[in-house]
N, CA, C and O atoms as CSV, one atom per row, in Angstrom:
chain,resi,resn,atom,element,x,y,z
A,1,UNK,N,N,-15.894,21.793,-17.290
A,1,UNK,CA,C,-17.041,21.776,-18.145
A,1,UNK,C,C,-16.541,21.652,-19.583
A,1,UNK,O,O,-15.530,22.282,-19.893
A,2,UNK,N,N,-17.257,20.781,-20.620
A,2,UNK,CA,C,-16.931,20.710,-21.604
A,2,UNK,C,C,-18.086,21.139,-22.722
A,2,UNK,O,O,-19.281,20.858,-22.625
A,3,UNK,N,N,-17.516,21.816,-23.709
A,3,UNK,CA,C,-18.199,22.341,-24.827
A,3,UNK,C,C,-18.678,20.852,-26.063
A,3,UNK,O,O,-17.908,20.208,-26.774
A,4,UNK,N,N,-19.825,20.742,-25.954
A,4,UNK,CA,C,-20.246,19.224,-27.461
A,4,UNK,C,C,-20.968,20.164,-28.366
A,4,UNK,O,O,-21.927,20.893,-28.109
A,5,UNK,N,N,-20.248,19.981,-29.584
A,5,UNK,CA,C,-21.103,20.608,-30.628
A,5,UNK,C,C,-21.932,19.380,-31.562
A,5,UNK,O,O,-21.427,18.278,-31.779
A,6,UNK,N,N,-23.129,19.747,-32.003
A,6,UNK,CA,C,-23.477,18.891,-32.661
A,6,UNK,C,C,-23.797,19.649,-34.121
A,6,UNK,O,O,-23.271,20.675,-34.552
A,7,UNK,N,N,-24.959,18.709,-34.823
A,7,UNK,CA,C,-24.507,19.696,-36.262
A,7,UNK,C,C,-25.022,21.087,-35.962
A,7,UNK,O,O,-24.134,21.866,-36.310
A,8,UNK,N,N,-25.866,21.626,-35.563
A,8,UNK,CA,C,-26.585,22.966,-35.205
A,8,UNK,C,C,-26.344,23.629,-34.082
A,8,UNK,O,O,-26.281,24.858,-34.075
A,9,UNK,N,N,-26.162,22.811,-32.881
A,9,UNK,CA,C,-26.687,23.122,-31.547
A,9,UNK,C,C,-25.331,22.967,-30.867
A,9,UNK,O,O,-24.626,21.959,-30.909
A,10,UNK,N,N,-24.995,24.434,-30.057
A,10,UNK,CA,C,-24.315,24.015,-29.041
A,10,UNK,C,C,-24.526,24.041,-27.799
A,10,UNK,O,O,-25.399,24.832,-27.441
A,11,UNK,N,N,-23.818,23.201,-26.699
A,11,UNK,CA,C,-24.609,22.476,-25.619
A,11,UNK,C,C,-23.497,22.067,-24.553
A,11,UNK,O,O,-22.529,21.308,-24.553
A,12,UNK,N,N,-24.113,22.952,-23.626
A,12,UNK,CA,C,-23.209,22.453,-22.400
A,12,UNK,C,C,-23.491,20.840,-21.777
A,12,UNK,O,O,-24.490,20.146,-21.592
A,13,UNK,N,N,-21.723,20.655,-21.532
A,13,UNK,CA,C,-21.846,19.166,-20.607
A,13,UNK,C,C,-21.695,19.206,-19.607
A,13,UNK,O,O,-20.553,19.643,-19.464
A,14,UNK,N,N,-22.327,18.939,-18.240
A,14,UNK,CA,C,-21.940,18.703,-16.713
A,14,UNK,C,C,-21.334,17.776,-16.830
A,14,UNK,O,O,-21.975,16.863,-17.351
A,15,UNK,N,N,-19.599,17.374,-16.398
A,15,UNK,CA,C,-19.545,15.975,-16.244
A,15,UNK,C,C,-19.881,15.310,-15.193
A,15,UNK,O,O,-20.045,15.812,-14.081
A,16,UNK,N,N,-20.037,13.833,-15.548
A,16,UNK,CA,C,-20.245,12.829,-14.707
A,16,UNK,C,C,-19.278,13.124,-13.614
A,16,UNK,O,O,-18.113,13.515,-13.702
A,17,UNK,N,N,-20.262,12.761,-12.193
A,17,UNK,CA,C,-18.988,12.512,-10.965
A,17,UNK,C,C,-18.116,11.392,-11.201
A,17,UNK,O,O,-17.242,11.289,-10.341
A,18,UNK,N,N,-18.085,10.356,-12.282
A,18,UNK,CA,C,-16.958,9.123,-12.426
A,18,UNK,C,C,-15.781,10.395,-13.060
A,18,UNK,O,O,-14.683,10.374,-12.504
A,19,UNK,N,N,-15.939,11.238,-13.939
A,19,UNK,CA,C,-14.908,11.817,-14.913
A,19,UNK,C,C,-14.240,13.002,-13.915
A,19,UNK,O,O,-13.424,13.764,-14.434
A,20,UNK,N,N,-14.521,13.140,-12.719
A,20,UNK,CA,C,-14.042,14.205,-11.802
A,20,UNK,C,C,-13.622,13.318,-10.102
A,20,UNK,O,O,-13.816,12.122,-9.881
A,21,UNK,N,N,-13.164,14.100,-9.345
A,21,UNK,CA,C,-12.833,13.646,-8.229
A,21,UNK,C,C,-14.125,14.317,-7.042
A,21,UNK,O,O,-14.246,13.863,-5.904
A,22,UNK,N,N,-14.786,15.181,-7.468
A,22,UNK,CA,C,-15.774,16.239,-6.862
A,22,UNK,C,C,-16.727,15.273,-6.447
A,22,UNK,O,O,-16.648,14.295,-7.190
A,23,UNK,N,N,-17.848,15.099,-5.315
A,23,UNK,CA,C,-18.608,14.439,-5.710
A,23,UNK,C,C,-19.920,14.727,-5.291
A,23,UNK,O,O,-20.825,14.029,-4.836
A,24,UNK,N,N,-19.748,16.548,-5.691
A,24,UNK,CA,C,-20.758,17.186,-5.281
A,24,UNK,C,C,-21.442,17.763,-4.122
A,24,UNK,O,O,-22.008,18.856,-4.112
A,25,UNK,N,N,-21.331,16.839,-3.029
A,25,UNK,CA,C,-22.204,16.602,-1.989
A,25,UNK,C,C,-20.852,16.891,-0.429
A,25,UNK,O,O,-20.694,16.126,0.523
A,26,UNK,N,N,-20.301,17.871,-0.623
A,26,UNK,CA,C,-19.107,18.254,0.568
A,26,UNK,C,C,-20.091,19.271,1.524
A,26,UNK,O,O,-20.467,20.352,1.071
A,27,UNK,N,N,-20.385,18.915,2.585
A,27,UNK,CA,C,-20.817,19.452,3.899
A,27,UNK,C,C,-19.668,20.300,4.795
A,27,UNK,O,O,-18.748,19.781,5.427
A,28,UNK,N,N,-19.955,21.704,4.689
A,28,UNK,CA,C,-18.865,22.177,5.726
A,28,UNK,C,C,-19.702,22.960,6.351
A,28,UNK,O,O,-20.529,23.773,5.941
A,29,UNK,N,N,-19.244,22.462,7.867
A,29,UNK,CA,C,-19.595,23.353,8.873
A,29,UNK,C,C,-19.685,24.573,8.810
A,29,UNK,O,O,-18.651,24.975,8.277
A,30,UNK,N,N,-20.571,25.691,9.139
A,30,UNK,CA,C,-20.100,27.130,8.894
A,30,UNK,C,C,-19.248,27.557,9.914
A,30,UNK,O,O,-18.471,28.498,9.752
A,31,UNK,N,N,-19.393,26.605,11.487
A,31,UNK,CA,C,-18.573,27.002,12.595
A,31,UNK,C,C,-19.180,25.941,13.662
A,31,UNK,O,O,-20.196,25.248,13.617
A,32,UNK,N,N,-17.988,26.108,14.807
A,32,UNK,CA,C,-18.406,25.807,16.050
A,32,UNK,C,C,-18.209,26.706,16.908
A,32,UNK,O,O,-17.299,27.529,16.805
A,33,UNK,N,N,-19.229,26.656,18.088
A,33,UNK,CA,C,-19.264,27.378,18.984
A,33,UNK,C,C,-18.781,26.699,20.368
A,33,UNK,O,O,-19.431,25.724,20.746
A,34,UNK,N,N,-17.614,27.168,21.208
A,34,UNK,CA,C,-17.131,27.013,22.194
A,34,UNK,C,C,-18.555,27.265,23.735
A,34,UNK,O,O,-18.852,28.419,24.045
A,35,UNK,N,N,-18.907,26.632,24.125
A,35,UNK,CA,C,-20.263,27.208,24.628
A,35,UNK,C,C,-19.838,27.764,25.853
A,35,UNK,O,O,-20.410,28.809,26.165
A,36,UNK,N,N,-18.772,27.227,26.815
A,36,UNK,CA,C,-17.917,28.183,27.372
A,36,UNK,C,C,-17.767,29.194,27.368
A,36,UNK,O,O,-18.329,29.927,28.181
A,37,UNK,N,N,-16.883,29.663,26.377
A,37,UNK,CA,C,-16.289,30.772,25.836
A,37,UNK,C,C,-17.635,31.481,25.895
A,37,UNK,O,O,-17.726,32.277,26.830
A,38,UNK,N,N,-18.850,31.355,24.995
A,38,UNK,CA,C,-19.870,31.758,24.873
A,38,UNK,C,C,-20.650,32.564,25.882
A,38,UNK,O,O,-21.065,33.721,25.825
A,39,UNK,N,N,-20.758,31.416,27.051
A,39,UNK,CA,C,-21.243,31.756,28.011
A,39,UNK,C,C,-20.959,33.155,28.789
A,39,UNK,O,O,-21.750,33.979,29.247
A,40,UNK,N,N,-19.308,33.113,28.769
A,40,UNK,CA,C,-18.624,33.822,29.639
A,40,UNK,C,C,-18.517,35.301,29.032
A,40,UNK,O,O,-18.330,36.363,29.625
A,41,UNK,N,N,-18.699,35.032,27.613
A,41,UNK,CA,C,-18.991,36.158,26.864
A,41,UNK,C,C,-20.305,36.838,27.281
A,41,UNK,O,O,-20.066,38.019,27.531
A,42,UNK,N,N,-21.833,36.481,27.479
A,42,UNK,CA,C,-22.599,36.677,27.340
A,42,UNK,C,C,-22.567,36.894,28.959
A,42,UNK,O,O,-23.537,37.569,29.305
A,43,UNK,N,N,-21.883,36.582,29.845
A,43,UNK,CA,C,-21.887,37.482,31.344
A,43,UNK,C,C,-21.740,38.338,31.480
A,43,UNK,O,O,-22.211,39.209,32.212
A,44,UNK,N,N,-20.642,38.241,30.397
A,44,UNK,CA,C,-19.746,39.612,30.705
A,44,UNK,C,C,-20.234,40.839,30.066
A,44,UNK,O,O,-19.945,41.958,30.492
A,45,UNK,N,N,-21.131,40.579,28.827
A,45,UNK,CA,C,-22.083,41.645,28.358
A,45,UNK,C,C,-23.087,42.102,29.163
A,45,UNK,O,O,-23.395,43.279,29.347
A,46,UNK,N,N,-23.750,40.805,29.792
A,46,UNK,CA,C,-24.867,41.310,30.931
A,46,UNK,C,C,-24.827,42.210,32.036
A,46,UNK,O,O,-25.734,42.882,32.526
A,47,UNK,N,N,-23.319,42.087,32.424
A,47,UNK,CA,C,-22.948,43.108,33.628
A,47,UNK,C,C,-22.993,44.434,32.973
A,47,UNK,O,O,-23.392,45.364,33.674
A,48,UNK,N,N,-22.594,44.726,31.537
A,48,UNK,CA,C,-22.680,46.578,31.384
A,48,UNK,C,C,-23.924,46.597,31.169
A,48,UNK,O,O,-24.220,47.765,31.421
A,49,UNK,N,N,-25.264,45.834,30.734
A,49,UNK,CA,C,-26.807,46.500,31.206
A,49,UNK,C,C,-26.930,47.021,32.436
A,49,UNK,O,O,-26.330,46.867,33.500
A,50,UNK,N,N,-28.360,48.047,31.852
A,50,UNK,CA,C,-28.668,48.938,33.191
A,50,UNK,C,C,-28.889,48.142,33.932
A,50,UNK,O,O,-29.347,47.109,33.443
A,51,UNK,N,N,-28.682,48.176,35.567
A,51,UNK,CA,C,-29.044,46.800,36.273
A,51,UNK,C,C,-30.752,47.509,37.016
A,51,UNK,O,O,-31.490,46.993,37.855
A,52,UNK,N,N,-30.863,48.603,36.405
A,52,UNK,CA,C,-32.008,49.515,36.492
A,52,UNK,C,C,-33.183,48.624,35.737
A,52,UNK,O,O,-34.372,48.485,36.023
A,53,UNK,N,N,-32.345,48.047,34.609
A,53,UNK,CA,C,-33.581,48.223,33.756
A,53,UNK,C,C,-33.879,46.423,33.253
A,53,UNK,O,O,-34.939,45.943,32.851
A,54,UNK,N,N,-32.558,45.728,33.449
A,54,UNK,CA,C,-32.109,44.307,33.111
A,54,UNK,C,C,-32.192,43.378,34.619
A,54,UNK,O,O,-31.520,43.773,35.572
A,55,UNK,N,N,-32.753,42.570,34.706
A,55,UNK,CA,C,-32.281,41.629,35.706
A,55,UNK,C,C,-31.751,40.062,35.775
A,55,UNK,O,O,-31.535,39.310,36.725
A,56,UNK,N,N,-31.629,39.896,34.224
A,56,UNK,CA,C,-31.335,38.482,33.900
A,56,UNK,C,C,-31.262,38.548,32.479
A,56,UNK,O,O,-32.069,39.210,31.827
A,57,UNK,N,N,-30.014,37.666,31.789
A,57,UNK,CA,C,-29.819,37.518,30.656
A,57,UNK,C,C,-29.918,35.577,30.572
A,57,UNK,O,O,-28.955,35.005,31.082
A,58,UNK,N,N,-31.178,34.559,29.877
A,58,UNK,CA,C,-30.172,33.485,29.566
A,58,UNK,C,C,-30.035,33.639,27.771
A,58,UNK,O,O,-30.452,34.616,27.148
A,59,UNK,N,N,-29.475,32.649,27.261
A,59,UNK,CA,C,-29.340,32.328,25.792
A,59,UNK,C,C,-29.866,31.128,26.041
A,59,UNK,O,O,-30.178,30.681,27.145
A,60,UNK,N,N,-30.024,30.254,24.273
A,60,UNK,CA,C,-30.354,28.390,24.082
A,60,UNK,C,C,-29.810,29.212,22.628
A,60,UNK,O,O,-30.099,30.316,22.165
A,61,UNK,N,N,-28.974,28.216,22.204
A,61,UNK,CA,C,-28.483,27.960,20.959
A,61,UNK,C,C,-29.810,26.792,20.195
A,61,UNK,O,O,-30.408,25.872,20.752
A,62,UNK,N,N,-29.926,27.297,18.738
A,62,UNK,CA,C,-30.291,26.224,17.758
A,62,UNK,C,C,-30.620,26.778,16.525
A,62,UNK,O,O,-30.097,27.845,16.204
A,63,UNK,N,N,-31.569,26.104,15.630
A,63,UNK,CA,C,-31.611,26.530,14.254
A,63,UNK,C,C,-33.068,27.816,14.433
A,63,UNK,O,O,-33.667,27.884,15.506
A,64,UNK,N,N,-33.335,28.451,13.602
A,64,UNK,CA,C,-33.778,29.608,13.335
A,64,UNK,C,C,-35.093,28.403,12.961
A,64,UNK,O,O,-35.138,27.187,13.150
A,65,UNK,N,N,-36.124,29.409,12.330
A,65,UNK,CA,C,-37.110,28.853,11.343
A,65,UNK,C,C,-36.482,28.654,9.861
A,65,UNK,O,O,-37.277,28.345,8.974
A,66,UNK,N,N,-34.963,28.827,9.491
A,66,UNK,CA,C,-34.662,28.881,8.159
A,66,UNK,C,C,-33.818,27.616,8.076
A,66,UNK,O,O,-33.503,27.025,7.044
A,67,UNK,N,N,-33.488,27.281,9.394
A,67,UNK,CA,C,-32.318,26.539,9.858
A,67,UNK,C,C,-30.941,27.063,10.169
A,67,UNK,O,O,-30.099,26.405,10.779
A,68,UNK,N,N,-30.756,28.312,9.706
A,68,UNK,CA,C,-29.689,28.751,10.326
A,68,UNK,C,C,-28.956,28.331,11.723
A,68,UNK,O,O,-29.491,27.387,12.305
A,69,UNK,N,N,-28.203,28.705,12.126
A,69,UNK,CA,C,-27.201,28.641,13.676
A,69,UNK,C,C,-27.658,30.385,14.301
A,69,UNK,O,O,-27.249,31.495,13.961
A,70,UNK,N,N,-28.618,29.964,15.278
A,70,UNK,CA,C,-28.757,30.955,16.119
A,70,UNK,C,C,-28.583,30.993,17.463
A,70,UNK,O,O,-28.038,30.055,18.045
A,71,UNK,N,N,-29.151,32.386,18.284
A,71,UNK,CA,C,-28.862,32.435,19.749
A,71,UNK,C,C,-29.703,33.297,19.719
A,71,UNK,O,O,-29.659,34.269,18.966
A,72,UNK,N,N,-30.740,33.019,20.676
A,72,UNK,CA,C,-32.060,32.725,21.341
A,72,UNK,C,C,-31.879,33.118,22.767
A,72,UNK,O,O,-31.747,32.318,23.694
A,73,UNK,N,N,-31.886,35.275,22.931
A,73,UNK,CA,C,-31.746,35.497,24.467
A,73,UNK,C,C,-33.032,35.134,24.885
A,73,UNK,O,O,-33.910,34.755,24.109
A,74,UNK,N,N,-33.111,35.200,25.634
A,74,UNK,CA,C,-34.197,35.873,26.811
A,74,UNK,C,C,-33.784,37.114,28.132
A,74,UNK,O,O,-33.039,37.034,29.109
A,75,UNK,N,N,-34.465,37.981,27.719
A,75,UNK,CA,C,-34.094,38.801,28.899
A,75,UNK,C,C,-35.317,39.147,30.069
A,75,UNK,O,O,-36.541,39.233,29.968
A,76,UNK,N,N,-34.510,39.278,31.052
A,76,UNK,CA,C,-36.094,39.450,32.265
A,76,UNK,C,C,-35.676,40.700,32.401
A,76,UNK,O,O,-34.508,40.978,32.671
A,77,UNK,N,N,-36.939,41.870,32.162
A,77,UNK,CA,C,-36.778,43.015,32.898
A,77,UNK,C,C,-37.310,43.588,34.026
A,77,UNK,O,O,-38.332,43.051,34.453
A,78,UNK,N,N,-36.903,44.489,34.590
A,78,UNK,CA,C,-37.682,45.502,35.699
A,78,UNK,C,C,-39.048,45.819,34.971
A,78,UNK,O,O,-39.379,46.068,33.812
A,79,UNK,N,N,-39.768,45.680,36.344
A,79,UNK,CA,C,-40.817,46.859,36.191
A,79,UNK,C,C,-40.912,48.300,35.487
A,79,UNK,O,O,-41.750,48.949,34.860
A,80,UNK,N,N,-39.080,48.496,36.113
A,80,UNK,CA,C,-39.175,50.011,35.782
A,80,UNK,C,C,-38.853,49.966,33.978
A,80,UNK,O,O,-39.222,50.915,33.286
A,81,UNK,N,N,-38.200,48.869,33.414
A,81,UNK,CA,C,-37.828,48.718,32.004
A,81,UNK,C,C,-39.390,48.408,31.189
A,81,UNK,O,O,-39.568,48.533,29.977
A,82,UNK,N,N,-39.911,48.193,31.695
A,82,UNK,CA,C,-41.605,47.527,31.310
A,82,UNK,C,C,-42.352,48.818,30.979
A,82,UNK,O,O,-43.070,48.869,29.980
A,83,UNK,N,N,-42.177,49.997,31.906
A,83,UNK,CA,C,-43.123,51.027,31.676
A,83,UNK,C,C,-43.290,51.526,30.422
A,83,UNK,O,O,-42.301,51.739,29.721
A,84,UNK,N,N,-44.501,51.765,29.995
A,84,UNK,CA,C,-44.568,52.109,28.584
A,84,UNK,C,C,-43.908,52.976,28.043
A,84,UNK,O,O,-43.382,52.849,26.937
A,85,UNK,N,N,-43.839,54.210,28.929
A,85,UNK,CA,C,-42.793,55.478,27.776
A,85,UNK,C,C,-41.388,54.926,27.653
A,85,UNK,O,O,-40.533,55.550,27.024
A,86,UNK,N,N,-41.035,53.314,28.472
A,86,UNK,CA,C,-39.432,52.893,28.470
A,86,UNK,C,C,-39.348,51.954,27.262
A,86,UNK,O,O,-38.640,51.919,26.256
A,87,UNK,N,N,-40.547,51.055,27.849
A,87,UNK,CA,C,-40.237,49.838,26.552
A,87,UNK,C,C,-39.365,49.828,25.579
A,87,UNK,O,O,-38.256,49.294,25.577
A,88,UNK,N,N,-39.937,50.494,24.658
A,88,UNK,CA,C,-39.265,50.232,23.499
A,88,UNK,C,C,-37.811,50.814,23.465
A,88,UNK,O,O,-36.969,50.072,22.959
A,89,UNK,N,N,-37.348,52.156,23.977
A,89,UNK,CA,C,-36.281,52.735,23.948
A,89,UNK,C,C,-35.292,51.214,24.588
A,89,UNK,O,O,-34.566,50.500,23.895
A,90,UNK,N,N,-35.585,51.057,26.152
A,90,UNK,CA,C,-34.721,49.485,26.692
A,90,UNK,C,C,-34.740,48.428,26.227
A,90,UNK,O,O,-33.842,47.656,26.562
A,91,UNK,N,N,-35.825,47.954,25.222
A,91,UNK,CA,C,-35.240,47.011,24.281
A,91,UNK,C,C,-34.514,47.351,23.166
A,91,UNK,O,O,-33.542,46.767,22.688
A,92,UNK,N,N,-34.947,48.127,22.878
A,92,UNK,CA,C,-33.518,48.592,21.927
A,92,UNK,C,C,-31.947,48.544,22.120
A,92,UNK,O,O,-31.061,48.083,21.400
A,93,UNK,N,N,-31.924,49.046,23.081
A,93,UNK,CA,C,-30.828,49.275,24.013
A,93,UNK,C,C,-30.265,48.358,23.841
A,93,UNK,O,O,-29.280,48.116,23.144
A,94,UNK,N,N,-31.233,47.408,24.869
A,94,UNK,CA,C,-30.895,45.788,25.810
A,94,UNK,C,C,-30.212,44.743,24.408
A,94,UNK,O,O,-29.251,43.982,24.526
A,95,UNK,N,N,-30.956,44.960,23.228
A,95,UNK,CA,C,-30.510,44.328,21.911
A,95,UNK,C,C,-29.073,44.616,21.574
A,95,UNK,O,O,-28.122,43.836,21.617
A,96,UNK,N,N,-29.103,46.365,21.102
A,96,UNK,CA,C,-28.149,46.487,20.621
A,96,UNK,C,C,-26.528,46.709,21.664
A,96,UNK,O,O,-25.357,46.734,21.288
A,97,UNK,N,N,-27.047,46.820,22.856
A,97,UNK,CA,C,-26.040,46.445,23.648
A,97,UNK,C,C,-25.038,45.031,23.646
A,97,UNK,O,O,-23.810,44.980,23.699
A,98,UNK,N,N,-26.125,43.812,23.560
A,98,UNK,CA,C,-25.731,42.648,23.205
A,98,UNK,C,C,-25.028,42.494,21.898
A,98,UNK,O,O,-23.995,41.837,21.772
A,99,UNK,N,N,-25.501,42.990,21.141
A,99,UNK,CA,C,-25.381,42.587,19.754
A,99,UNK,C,C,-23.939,42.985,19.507
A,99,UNK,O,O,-23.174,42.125,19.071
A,100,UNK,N,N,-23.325,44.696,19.842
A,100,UNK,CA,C,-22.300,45.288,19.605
A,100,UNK,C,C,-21.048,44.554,20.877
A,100,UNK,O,O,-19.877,44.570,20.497
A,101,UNK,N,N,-21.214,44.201,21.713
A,101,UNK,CA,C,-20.791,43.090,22.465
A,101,UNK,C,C,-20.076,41.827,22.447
A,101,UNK,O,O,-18.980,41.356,22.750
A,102,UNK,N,N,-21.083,41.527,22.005
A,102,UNK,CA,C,-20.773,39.422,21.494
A,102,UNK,C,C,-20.175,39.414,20.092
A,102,UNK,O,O,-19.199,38.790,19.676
A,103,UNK,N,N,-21.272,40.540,19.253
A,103,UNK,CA,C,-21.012,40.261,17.828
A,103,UNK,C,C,-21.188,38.974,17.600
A,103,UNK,O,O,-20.166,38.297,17.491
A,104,UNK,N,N,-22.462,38.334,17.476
A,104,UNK,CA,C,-22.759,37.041,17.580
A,104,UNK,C,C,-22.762,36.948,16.159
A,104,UNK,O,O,-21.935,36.062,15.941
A,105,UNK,N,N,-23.106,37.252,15.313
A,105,UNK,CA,C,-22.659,36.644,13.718
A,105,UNK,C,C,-21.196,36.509,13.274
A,105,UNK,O,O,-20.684,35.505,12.779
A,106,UNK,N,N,-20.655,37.592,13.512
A,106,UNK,CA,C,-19.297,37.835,13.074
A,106,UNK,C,C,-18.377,37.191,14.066
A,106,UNK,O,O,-17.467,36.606,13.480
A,107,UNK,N,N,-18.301,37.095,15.465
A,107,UNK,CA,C,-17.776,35.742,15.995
A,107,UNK,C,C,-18.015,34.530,16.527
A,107,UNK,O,O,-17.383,33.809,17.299
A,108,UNK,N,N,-19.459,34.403,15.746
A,108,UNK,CA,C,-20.165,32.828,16.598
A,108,UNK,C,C,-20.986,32.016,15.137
A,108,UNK,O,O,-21.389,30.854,15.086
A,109,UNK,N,N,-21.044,33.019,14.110
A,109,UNK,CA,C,-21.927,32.410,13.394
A,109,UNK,C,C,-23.231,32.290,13.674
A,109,UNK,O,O,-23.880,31.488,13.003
A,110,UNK,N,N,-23.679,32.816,14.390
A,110,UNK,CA,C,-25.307,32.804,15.097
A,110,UNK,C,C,-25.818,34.154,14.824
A,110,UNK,O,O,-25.252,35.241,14.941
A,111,UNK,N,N,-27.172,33.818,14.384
A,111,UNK,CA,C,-27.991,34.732,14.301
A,111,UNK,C,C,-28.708,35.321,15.465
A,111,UNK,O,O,-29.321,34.473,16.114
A,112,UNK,N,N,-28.791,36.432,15.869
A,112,UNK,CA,C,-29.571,36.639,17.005
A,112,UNK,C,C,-30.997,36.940,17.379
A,112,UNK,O,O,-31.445,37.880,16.721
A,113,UNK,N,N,-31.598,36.570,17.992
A,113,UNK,CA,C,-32.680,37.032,18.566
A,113,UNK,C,C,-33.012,37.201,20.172
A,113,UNK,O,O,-32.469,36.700,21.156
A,114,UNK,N,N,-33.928,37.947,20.063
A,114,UNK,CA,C,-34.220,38.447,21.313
A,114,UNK,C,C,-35.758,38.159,21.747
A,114,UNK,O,O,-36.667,38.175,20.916
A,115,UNK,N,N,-35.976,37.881,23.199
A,115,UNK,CA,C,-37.067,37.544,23.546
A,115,UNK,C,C,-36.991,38.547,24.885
A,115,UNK,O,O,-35.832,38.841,25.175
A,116,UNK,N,N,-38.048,39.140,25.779
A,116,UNK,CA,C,-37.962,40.121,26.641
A,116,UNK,C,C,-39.545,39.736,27.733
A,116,UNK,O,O,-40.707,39.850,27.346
A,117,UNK,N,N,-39.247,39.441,28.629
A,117,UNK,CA,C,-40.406,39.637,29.575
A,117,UNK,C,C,-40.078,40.368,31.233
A,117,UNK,O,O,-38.939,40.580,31.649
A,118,UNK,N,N,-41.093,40.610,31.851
A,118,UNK,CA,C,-40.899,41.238,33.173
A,118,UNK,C,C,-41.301,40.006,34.128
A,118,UNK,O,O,-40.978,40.048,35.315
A,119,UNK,N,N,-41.841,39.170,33.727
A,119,UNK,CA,C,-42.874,37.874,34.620
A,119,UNK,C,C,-41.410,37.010,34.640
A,119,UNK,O,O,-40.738,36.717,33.651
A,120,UNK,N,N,-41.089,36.662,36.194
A,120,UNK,CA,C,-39.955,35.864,36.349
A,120,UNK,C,C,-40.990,34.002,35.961
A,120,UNK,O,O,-40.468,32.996,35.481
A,121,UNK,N,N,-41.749,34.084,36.180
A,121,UNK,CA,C,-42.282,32.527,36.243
A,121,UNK,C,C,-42.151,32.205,34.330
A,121,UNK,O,O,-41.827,31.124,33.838
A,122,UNK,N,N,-42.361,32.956,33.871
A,122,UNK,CA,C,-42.248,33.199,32.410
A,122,UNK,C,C,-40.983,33.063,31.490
A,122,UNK,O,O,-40.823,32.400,30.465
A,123,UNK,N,N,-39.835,34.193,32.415
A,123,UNK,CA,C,-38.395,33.829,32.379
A,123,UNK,C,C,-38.030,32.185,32.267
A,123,UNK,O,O,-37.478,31.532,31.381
A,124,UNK,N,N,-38.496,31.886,33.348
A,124,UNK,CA,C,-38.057,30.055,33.940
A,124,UNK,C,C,-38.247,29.203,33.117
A,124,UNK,O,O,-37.389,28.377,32.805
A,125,UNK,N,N,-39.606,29.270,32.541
A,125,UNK,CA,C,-39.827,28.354,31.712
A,125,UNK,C,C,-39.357,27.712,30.330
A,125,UNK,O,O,-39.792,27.995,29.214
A,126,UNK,N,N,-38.334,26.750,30.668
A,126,UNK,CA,C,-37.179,26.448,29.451
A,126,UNK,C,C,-37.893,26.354,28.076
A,126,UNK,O,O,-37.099,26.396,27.136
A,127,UNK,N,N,-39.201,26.237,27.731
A,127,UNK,CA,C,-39.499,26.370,26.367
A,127,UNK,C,C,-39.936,27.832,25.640
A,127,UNK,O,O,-40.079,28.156,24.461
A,128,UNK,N,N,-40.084,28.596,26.992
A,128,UNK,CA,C,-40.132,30.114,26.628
A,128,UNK,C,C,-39.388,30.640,25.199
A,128,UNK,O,O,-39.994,30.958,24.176
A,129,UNK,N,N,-38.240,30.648,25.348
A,129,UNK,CA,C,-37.215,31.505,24.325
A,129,UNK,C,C,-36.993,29.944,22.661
A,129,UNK,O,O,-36.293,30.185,21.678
């Protein structure tokens, strides 16, 4: 950056992209995700849920509403995880179980969310999550 004085006024210069090598506009990936690796990660978290209370974990990777890089569970629960005095305590759980697990920001770059139903026909449906 260069300083132009004129008779009164002083005034910053942006230089031109000809007077620099920069050219502003550098795109870097924040990451890639191995979807493999991913996967096998996200099994292997599913097996320490209650199998009481969990009966299916999937993910879909994509952008958030912000555009971010996210991961988009879906979990199917029991009946018995559904009951009202459980709800909320087993999603909690079911979240932060995953979350402390994968550590999906800190090793995937993905933001997480969670989606939760007991209706398997509901589960299935690939535009669900």
């Amino acid at each position: 950056m260069m300083i132009c004085k004129g008779p009164t006024v002083a005034r910053r210069v942006i230089p031109h992209p000809s007077w620099t090598r920069d050219n502003n506009y550098v795109l870097v990936p924040t990451g890639f995700v191995n979807q493999v690796q991913l996967e096998e990660a996200v099994s292997g978290a599913a097996k320490l849920l209650d199998a009481r209370e969990v009966r299916n974990v999937r993910f879909t990777l994509g952008p958030d509403a912000d555009g971010e890089p996210s991961i988009f569970f879906g979990i199917l629960l029991t009946p018995y995880a559904t009951h009202a005095s459980r709800f909320a305590g087993v999603t909690a759980r079911v979240a932060t179980k995953l979350v402390d697990e994968l550590q999906p920001f800190n090793r995937w770059g993905l933001q997480p969310y969670f989606n939760f139903t007991s209706d398997v026909a509901h589960f299935k449906n690939p535009g669900w999550m």
